[in-house]
Each structure stands twice: as C-alpha cells, then as structure tokens.
N, C-alpha and C positions, 0 to 999 in steps of 0.2 A: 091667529085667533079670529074667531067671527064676531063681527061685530055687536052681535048678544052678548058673548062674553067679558067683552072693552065694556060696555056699559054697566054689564053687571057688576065689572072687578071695581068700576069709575065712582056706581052707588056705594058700592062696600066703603071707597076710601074716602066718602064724604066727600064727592066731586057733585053737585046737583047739573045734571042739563042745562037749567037757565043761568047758571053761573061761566061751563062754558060757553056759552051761547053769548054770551055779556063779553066775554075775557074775545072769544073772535071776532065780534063786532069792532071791538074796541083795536084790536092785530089791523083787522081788514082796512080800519080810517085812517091808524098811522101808514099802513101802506101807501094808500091811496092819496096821504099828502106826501109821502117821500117821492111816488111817482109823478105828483104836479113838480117839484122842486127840480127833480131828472128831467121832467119836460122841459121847465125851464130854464136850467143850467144849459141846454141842449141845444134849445131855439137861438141864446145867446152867441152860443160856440158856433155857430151857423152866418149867425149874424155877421160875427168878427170874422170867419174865415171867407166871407162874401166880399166884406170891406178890404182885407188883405189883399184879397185879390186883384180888386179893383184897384191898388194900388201900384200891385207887380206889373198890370196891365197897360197902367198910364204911362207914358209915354214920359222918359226923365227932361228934366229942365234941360236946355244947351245951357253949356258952359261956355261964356263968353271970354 
C-alpha cells in the first residue's frame, strides 16, 4: 500500500499524526535508554573479563 493510503486508512480509524508522532517519540526514548543499559551491562562485561584476565596471567603463588 502507498503510503497515502496508510494515512488515509490511519485518519479513517481515528489515529491522528501527532498522536503517532507522541506514541514514537515516546518508542524511540525507551529504546534509547535500553540501549545506554546494553552500553552499560556491556562496558561492565569488558571490565570483568579484563580483570579475569589479569588474573589468569598472574603468575600463581609458590607453594612452599
């Protein structure tokens, strides 16, 4: 369907523009804080597997 007619059908069923316009707004900032949270779950997971590392790498105590 072209895109005339999605608006057309959207007015018919009492969908106004600035309501969708509201409802994606509103989509687009929850995205945009799940993707700071996936940043930071992310950063973390980085963190910890840097430290892991650095652990594997060190050199074990002598057992005396």
């Amino acid at each position: 369907a072209s895109l005339q007619k999605i608006i057309v059908k959207r007015a018919a069923d009492g969908i106004s523009a600035a309501a969708e316009e509201a409802q994606l707004n509103q989509l687009n900032s929850e995205l945009r804080h799940d993707t700071q949270k996936l940043e930071y779950i992310n950063i973390s997971l980085r963190d910890i597997n840097e430290e892991l590392n650095k652990i594997k790498l060190t050199p074990k105590a002598k057992e005396w």
